[in-house]
C-alpha positions as CSV (number, residue, x, y, z in Angstrom):
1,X,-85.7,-1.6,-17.2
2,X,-85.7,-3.5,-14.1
3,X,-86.6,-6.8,-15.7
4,X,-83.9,-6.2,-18.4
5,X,-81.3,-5.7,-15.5
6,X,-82.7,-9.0,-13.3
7,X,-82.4,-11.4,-16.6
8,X,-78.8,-9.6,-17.8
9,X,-77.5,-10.2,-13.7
10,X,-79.3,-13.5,-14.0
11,X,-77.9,-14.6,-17.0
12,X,-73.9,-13.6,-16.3
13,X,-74.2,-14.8,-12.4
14,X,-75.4,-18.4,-13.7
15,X,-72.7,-18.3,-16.4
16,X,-69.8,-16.9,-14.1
17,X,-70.8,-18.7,-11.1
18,X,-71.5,-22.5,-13.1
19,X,-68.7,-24.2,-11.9
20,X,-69.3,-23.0,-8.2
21,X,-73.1,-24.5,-9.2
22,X,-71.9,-27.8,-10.5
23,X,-69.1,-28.3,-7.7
24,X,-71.7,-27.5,-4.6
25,X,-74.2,-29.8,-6.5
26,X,-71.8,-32.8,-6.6
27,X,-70.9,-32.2,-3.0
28,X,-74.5,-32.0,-2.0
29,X,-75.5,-35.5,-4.2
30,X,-72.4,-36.7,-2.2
31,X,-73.1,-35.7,1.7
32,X,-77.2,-35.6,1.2
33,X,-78.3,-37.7,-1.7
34,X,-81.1,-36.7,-4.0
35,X,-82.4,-34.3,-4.3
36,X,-80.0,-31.6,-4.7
37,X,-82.2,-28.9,-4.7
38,X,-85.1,-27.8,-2.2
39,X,-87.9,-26.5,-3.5
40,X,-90.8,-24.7,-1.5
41,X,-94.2,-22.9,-2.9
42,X,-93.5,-19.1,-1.8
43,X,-96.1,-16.1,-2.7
44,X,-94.6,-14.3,-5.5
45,X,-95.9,-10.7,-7.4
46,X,-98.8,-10.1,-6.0
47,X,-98.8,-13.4,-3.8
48,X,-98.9,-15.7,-7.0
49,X,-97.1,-19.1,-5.6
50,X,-94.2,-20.3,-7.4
51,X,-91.6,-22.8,-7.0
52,X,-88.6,-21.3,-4.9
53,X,-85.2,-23.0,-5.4
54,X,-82.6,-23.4,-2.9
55,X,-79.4,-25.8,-2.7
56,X,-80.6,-28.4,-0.3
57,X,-78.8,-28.2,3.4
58,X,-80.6,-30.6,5.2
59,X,-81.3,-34.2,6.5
60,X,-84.7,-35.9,5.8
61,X,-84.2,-37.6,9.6
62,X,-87.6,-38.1,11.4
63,X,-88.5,-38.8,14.6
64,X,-90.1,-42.4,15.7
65,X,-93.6,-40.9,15.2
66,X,-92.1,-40.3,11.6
67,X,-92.0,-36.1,12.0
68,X,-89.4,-34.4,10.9
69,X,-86.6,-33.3,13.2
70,X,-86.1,-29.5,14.0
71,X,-84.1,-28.1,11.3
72,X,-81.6,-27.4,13.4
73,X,-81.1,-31.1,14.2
74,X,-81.3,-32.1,10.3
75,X,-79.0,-28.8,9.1
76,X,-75.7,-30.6,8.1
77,X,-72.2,-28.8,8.4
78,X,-72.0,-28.5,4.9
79,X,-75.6,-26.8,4.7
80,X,-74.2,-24.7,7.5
81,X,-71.5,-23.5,5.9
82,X,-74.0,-23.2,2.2
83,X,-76.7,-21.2,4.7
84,X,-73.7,-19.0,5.9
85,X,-71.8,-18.3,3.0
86,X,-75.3,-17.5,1.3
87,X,-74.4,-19.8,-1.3
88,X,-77.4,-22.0,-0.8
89,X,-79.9,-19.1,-3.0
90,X,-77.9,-19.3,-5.5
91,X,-80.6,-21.3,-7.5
92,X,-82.7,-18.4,-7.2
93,X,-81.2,-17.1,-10.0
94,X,-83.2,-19.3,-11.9
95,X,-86.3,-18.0,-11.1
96,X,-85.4,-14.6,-11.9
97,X,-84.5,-16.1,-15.0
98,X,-88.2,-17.8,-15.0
99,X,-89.6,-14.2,-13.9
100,X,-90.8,-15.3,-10.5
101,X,-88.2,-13.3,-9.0
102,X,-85.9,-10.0,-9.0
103,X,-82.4,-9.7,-8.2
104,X,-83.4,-7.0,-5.8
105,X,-86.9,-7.3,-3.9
106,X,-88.6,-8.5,-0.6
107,X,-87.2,-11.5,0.5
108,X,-90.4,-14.2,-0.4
109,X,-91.5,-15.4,3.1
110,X,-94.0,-18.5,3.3
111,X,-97.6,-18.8,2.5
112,X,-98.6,-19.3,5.5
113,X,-97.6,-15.9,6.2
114,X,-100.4,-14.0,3.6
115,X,-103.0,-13.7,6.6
116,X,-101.4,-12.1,8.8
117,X,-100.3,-9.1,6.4
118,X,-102.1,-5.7,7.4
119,X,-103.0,-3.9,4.3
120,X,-100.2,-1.8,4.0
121,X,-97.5,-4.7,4.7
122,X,-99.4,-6.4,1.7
123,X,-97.6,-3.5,-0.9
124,X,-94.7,-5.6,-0.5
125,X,-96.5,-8.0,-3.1
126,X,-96.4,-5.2,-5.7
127,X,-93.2,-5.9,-6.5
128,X,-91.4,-9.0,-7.4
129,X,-89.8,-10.8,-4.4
130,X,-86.2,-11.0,-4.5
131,X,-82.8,-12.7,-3.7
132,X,-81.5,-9.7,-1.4
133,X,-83.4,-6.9,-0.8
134,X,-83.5,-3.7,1.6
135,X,-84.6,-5.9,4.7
136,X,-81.8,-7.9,4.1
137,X,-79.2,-4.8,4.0
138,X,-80.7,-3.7,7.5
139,X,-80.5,-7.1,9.8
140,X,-82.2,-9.7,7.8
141,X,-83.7,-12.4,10.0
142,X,-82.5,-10.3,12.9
143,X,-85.2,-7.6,12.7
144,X,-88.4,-7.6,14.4
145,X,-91.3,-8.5,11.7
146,X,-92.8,-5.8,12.0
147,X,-89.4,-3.7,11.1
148,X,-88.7,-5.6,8.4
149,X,-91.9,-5.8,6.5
150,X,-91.9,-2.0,6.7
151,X,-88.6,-2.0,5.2
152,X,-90.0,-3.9,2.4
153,X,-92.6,-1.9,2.0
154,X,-90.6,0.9,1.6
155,X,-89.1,-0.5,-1.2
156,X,-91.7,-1.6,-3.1
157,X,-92.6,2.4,-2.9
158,X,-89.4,3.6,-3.6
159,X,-87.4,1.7,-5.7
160,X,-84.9,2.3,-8.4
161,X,-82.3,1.4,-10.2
162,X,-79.7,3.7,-8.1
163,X,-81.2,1.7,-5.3
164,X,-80.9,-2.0,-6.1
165,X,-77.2,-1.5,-7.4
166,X,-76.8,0.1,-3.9
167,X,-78.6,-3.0,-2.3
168,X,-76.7,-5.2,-4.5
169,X,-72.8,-3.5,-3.3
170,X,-73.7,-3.6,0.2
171,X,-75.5,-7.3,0.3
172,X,-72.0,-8.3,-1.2
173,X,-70.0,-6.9,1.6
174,X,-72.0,-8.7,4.0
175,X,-71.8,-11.6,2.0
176,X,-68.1,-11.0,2.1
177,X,-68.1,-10.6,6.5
178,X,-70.9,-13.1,6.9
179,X,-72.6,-10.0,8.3
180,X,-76.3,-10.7,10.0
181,X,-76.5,-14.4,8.2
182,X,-78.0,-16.8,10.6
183,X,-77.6,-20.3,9.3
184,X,-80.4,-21.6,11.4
185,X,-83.1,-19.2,11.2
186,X,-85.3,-21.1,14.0
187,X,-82.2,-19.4,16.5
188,X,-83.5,-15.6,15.9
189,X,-86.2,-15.6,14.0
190,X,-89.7,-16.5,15.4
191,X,-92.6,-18.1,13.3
192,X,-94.7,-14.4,12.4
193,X,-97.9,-16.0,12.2
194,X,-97.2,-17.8,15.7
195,X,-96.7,-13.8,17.2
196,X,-99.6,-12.4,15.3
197,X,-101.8,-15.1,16.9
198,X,-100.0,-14.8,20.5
199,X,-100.2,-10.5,19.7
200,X,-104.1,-10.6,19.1
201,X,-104.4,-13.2,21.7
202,X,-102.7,-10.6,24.2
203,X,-105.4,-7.8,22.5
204,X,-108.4,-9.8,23.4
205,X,-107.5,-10.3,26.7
206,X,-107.0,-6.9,27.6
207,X,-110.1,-6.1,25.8
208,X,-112.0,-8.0,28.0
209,X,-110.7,-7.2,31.1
């Protein structure tokens, strides 16, 4: 039932929302160049990797060492406003299509990410990640990691129908207010694997004291 409901939402959102897809694509071919779309390998149902989609919102600028710039030097004021309207996931909806993703799940973080899960935060792979979710209803890139893999744990062990048309109401009203969005994430949200490390680090010390 829930995959019926992520291809029908799917489905009518890329429909409804195709000009809104074709106008931000032509604006981004126009302000970034090719290509229009980002794509990154994120851990999927139980931590496959697929291809995630996003509308691109930043520079390719480097350094004179020929390293990227921090993204907060490369976003562009149109991929701030994409990033804070939301409107840059909007490709996502393709994947659901594709069955990599749900309209409602944990938000898929980066692979680099799968070794510092503890068992139980690795339930959140037992569902399909998603375009909104419950973390993303309660703070988003606000919340402390360890919140906000619980919250999506909690999901993936509770989750309904009922629930993700609740999800999907409020994620719209703070769509609406721009509530919690960060349009650079590096501002608020640190690297996880960076505090595990520094957190275990902090352990072992103490340990051996």
């Amino acid at each position: 039932m829930k995959r019926a409901f992520d291809v029908l939402m799917a489905t009518a959102g890329i429909l409804f929302l195709s000009p809104v897809l074709i106008l931000l694509a032509v604006l981004i071919r126009i302000n970034l160049g090719a290509p229009v779309f980002f794509q990154q390998t994120r851990p999927g149902l139980q931590g496959r990797p697929f291809n995630l989609y996003k509308f691109r919102t930043m520079t390719d600028e480097r350094d004179s060492s020929g390293n990227l710039l921090p993204d907060g030097q490369r976003l562009t004021k149109l991929g701030r406003f994409l990033r804070s309207a939301s409107l840059d996931e909007l490709p996502q909806l393709f994947n659901v299509l594709k069955g990599e993703m749900s309209i409602v799940g944990p938000r898929p973080l980066y692979m680099k990410y799968l070794s510092y899960y503890t068992e139980h935060e690795k339930k959140r792979h037992t569902v399909r990640p998603g375009i909104t979710g419950w973390a993303q209803i309660h703070g988003r890139n606000h919340l402390p990691w360890d919140e906000r893999l619980a919250l999506d744990v909690w999901y993936a062990e509770n989750h309904t129908l009922r629930l993700d048309l609740d999800i999907l109401a409020k994620t719209f009203w703070q769509v609406l207010r721009k509530d919690g969005v960060a349009s650079n994430t590096d501002e608020v949200e640190p690297d996880m694997d960076q505090e595990r490390r520094n957190r275990q680090a902090d352990l072992n010390l103490n340990c051996s004291r």
